[in-house]
Structure formats: C-alpha cells, structure tokens
N, C-alpha and C positions, 0 to 999 in steps of 0.2 A: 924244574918246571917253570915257565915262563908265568909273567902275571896276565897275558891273557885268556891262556888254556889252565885251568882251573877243573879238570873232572870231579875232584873227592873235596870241593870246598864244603863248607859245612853252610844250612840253612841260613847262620845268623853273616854268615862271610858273602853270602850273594843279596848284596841289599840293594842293588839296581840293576834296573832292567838290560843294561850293558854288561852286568854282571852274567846274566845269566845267556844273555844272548850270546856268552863267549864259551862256554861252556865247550872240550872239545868232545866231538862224537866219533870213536873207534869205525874201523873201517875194516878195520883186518879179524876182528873176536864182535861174539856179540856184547852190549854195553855192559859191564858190571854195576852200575849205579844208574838208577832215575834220576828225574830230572823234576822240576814244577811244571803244573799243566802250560802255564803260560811260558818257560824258556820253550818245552817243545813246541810249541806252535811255530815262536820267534823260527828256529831252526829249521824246520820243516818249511815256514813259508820261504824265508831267505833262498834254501836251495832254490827253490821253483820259478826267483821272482825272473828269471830271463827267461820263461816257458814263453809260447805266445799269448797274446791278450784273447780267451776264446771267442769275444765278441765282434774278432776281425778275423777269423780264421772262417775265411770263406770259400776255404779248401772242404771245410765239411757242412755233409749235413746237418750236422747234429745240433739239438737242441740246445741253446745256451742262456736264455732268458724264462724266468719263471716268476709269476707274483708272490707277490710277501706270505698270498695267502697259501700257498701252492707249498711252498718253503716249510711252511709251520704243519702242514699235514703230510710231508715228505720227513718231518722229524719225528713226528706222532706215529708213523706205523715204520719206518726203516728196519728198525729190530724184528720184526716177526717175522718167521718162518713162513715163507711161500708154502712149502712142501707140507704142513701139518694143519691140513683144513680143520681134523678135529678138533683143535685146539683155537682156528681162528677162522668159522664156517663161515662168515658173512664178509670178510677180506676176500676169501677163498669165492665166494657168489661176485664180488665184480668183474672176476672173470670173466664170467660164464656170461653174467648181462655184456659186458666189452663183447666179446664173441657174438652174443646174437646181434647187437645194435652194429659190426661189423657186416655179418652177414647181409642184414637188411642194406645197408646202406651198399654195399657191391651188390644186389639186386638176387642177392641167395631165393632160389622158388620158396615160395609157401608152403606148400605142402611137404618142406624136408624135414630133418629135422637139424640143427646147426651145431656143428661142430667145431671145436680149435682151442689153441692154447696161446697162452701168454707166454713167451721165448726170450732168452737173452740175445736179444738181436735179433732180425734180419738173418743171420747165416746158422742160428738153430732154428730158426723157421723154414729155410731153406731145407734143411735135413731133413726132416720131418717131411716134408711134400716129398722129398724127392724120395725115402725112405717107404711112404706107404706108396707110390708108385710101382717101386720095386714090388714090396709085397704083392703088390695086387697082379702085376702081369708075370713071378714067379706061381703064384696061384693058378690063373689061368692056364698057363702052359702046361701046369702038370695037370689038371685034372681035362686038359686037352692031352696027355700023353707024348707031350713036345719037350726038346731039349730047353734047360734052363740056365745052359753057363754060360751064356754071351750076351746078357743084358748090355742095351748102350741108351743113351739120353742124347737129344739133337737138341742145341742152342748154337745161339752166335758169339759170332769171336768179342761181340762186347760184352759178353756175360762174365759176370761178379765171381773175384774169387774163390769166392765158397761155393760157389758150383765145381770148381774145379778141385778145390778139395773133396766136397762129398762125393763125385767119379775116382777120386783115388782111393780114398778112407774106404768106399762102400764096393770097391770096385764092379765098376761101370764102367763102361767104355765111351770114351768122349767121344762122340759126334757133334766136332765144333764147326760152320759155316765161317769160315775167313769173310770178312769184311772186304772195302775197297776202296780207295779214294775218293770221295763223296758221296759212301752212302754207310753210315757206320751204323747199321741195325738190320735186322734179321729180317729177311722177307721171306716168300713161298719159292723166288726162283731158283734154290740149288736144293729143294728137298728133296726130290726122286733121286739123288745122292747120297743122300744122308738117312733117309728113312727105310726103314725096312720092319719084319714081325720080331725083329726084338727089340725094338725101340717102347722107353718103360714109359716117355712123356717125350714132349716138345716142349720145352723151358721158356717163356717170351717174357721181354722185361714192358711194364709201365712207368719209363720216366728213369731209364738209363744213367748211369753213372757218368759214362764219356761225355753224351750228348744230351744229357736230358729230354733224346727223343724216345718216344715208343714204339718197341717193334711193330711190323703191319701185324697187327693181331688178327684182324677179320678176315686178311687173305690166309693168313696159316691155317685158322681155325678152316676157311672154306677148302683149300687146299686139300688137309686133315680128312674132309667129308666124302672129297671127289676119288682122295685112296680107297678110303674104307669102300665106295661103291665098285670100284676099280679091283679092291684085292679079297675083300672080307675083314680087313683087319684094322681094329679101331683104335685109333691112338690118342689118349685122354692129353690135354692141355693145363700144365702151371702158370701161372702167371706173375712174375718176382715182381711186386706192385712197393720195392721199398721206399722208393721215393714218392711214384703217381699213385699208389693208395690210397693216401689223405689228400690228393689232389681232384681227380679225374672225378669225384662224385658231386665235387660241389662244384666247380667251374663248367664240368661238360657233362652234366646229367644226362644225354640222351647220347653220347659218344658209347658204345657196345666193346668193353673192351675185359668186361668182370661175368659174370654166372651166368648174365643173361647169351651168353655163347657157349651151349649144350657141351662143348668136350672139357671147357672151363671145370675142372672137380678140382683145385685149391688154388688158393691167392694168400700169398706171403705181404707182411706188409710190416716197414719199423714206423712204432709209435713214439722214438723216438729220432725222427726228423718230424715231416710235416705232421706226424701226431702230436707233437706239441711235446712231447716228456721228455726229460735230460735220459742218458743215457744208462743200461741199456733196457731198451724192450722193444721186443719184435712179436708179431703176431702171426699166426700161421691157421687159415679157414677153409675148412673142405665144404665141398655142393652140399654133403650129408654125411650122415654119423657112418654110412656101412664105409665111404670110402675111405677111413682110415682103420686098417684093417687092424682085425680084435685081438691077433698077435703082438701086435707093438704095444700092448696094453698089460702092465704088472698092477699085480695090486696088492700092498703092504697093508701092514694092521699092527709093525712097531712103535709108531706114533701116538697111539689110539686107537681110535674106529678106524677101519675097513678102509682105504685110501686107493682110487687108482692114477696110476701114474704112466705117462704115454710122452714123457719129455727125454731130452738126452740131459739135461742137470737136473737135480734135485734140490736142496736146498738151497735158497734165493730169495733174498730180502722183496718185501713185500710193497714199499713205498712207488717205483715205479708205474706200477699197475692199479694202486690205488691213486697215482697221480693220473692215470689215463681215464680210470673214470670221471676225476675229475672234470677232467679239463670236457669230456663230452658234456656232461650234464652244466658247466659251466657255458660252453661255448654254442651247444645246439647243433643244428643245420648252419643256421644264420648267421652264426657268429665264423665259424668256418670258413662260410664261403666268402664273408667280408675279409679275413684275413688273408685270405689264399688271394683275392681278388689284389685289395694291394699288394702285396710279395710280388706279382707277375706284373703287375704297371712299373713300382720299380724295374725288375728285368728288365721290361720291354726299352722304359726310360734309358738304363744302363747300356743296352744293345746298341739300338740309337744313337746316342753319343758317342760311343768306339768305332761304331762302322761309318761313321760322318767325317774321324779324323782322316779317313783313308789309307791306317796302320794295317787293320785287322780285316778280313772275311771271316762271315759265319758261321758254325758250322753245325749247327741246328736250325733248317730250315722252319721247323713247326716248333714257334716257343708255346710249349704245353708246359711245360713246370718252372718254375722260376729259376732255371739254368742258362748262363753266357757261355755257349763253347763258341772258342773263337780261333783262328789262326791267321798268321803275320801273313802280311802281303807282300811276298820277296819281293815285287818289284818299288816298293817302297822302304820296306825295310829288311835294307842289305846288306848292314854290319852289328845283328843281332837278333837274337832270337828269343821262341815264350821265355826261356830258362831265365833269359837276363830281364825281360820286365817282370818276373815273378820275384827275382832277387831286387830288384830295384824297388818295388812296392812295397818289399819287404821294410825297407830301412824305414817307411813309413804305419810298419805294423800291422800291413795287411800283408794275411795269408792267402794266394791265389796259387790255386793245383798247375801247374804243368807237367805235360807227359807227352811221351811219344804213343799211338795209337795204337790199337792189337792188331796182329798180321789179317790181309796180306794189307794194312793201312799203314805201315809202321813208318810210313816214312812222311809222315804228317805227324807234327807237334802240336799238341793244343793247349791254349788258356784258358781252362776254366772257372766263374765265377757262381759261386751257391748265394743266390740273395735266400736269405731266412727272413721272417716275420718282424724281427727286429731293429732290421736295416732298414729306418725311415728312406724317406725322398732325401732331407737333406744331408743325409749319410753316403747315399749312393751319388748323389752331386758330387762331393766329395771324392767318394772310389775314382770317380771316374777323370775328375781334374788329375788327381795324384797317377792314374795311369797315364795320362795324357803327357803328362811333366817326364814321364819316365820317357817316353817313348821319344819323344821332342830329346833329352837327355842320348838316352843311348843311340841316337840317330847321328849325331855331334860327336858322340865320343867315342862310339860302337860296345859291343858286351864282348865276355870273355868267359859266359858259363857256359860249359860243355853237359849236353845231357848227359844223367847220370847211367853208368852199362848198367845191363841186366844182366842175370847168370841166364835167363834161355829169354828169347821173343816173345816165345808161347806164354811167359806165364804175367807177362803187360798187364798190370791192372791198379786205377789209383784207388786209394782205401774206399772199403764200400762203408763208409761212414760219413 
C-alpha cells in the first residue's frame, strides 16, 4: 500500500490534514471503515470542486443566494418531516398560509375557498393540476354516460418537460401545437385542431422556459369561451406560472393572466426560482377546494392524528417551505416588486448591449421576465454558432443554456440568459463584455461545437430548472 492511500490508518497515524485528505475511497464495495467528519468533507468537497460555480450558471433558474439569516432557519427545521403535521402542526400551517397568501396574490375570488400544496418542484405541481383535471372531466363524462378512454391535454410545443412526462405516466394523449420560426408560444390560431370534448385542460405557460415569453393567455382563454358557446363544452384552463408566478403580480398587476380569467381553476408556480427558495419547492393552487377532486385525497393516521395527504411524495424535509414563508413575510409586496424590478433592468441592460454588438437578434420580443433569448445573426456570424459562444463563455465560468428549439422551430438555435436577483448591474457589465470578447474571438477564429443529437425532436426541451 502506497504512503498516500492509507484506508486502515489508525487515528493517532492521520495527524494532518493531508493525511486525511488522502485517505482512499472504494469504488467498487461499499467502504469498510469511516472516516473523521472533517477528512469527509475534504473528499466530498475535492470531487465537486470542477462542478460549475452555481452563482454563474445562468442556465438556470434556480435559486442560489440566500441571507445568513435564511441559512440558519434552513438548518433549524431541515430534519422535520413535512408529511407528519401531528407531530409538527405549525410547520405544517406555513403551508396552508403560503397557499392562501398565493392565492390572494394571483387574484383567487373571495368568496372560494383556497386550495394547494407545497410540491418538490414545479413538475409535481404540474402533476397534480394536470391529475385533478383528469379527474374532473373522467367524472363528467360518466355521470354524462360518455366514453372515457381517450383523454388528451392541448399545450404548445414550448411546454416543459414534465408535461410530457405526465401525458405518458398518466396516459393522455398529447395535443402539442408545433411552434414556428418567430413565434415560439401557444396562441388561439391552431386550436379548432387540437381541441375537441375530450380535452381535460389547455396548459398555457407564464414566462416560458425557451423564451421567457408568455403564452397569449387572454386570447385562449377568449377562444375557450367562443367553443363552449359554439359546442356546449367547456374546457377549464392551467396555467404553468414556474417562472412568471412570482413575476407577473408584482411588475404587471393589472396584466389578467392568473384567476381573474374564469376557466383559470389551477396555477403551478416554483418557489424556488423567482420565489426566492433554493431548491426544491414548487407550489400548485386551484380557484377552489371542489376543483381538486376528493379522490385524489388519502388520509393516514400512522403518523399520529388523522393526516390527509393529496401529493405524489410523501416524506420531505420541511426547510424549503419554511424558507418560503420566510422570505414572504421578510420581503412583502414591496420588497418583491423592488427585486423583480431590478432583475428586469439588468435583462433589459444585458439585451441592449448584445443586440447593439450586431452578433445576436432577439427572440423574445416582450421582455416580461428577466430572460435573454437570443440568436446569431448568420449574416454576421458565419463561422460559428450559440454552441461555441456558450462554450466560449464557459472558459470564463459562465454557464449560458443553448439549444435547438422544439419542432416545427427546430432549426433555430438559441442563447439563452436567466439574470436572477443576484446578478448586480456590475455583474451583468461584465456577462456581457465576456460575451462580446467571445463573439469578437470566435468571429476570428470560427467555433467547432456541433449541437449535441437528440434520440427524437419531439422531446427538445432545456431543463425546466
């Protein structure tokens, strides 16, 4: 055995910190011997340390700055069981207030009563809507005396993976609207195609993945209206709010895109991007308590008292969700809207200075969320593409999404940029010098990254994270 791999040294033999940082770790059996708190750290962190810096990866949404104070009450409840209120009823009530104080804030009626839960993500929130959907129009049809085996769901071809999981998992029948070269989101003009009486919902996204636009929500919903007058048959509206959730209420308070549009009966929304929480929590809220239907609802009494339970996981650390009340009760209306306010002047700043160099066109016409989609201007640049300034930016440690678009868009490449909360002005100066250097670079030199194949077209989509 060599003197740096040392597995069965003895306590008094690992007397420095190099000692133990050499320690080897089995790969092939699980370990036969521990280790001191601090060698695991050493090894654990070492593997990780060429991960990306999360604080440049602007590939994602996701949360990655939190206050000290946020930190120390994210340590104080991590251990508790989400799933056993009897044992933790007032953990278990921030829920229930996040839930109303969502409701209220997406303009839930008065007189309902508010319903929803706290989700690991965005795509068991997804479930969950799209799950009592079903419910409710397999209800319908049978005590209508109508066949109920060809449920299908209508979304667009920019919709989130986990839609397309939950149509296979729950099977459903995809009715996806393909896209087209300058308009990558769902509007009313191909729905007499798509729509018929076994459609369970219309899926519309607020604040898009690809493009950080949002589907024409007001024309589907009015679309929606002109059917039902037209056929009799009424088709309720989701609306996948994971990103424009925490946006849309406090920058565009009088923009109609949440409850206050009658077929609106649930809005999905992750509280961990613009809600502020690291990852994961997703929330998912119906118009009212009937429209999640009382089948999807078990209720255990292993725990304790009497429990009902209407999620697809069950046990789930509880810090998340006690982070999200935080951060409401910390941050307000006011404090919200101040944040979200700068995140979008960054963008706007960031947009600005890319579409100036006369590299990039844009490809979110309406910046509503603090998203850069962008694509190269072949006739500028003509020996290289997103792939090679996404690898170029790299070498400077930012992380920027490129992808090829979902059919029938596919043959558009996009750069996309997520400014988060964190990314001052003089941060984004920066992003943007560093892509400019790139571009100027591979202009000179040309790129040589070939986008990466897919196994099918169809299932095109950058992480919904």
């Amino acid at each position: 055995m060599s003197a740096q791999a040392q597995p069965y040294a003895t306590a008094e033999q690992r007397v420095t910190p190099y000692d133990e940082f050499n320690i080897e770790v089995p790969h092939d059996h699980f370990p036969d011997h521990g280790m001191s708190a601090r060698a695991a750290v050493a090894l654990v962190n070492s593997e990780c340390w060429t991960d990306a810096n999360p604080m440049l990866n602007l590939s994602s949404f996701v949360t990655t700055y939190l206050e000290p104070e946020a930190r120390e009450l994210a340590m104080q409840h991590f251990h508790k069981n989400f799933a056993d209120p009897d044992m933790y009823p007032h953990t278990k009530g921030t829920e229930f207030q996040c839930v109303k104080w969502l409701h209220d804030l997406w303009n839930g009626p008065k007189d309902a009563t508010p319903y929803g839960a706290a989700t690991i993500g965005s795509s068991e929130a997804c479930m969950l809507g799209g799950l009592a959907h079903k419910w409710n129009w397999r209800e319908a049809r049978q005590k209508a005396g109508k066949d109920t085996s060809r449920p299908n769901m209508v979304t667009g071809g920019n919709v989130q993976i986990v839609w397309k999981k939950f149509l296979r998992y729950f099977d459903v029948e995809p009715r996806i609207v393909p896209l087209k070269p300058g308009n990558y989101r769902l509007t009313a003009e191909h729905l007499d195609k798509y729509v018929d009486e076994n459609t369970i919902c219309v899926v519309a996204i607020a604040g898009q993945t690809f493009t950080g636009e949002d589907d024409d929500i007001q024309e589907i919903h009015d679309w929606l209206d002109a059917y039902e007058k037209r056929t009799g048959i009424s088709i309720p509206m989701h609306i996948d709010g994971a990103s424009g959730g925490f946006i849309n209420p406090f920058l565009y308070p009088d923009y109609k895109w949440d409850f206050r549009l009658p077929r609106v009966q649930s809005i999905n929304a992750s509280g961990h991007k613009y809600g502020l929480v690291p990852p994961g929590l997703g929330w998912i809220v119906f118009r009212d308590r009937k429209v999640f239907n009382e089948n999807l609802v078990f209720y255990v009494n292993y725990l304790g008292g009497e429990a009902a339970t209407a999620t697809l996981n069950f046990s789930k650390g509880s810090a998340a969700i006690i982070l999200q009340y935080y951060q409401m009760i910390r941050l307000g209306r006011d404090g919200f809207e101040r944040i979200m306010r700068h995140t979008l002047e960054n963008a706007e700043y960031l947009r600005k200075r890319l579409l100036d160099t006369g590299y990039f066109k844009i490809m979110n016409e309406a910046q509503r969320i603090p998203v850069v989609a962008l694509t190269l201007d072949k006739g500028k640049a003509k020996n290289f593409n997103e792939f090679d300034v996404s690898a170029k930016v790299r070498e400077k440690g930012w992380v920027l999404a490129a992808y090829s678009m979902p059919p029938d868009a596919q043959s558009i490449n996009s750069l996309r940029i997520v400014v988060r909360p964190h990314i001052n002005h003089n941060t984004v100066q920066n992003l943007a010098d560093d892509i400019v250097r790139a571009c100027e670079f591979l202009s000179e030199h040309g790129g040589n990254v070939a986008p990466p194949e897919l196994h099918d077209a169809h299932k095109t989509s950058p992480a919904k994270c």
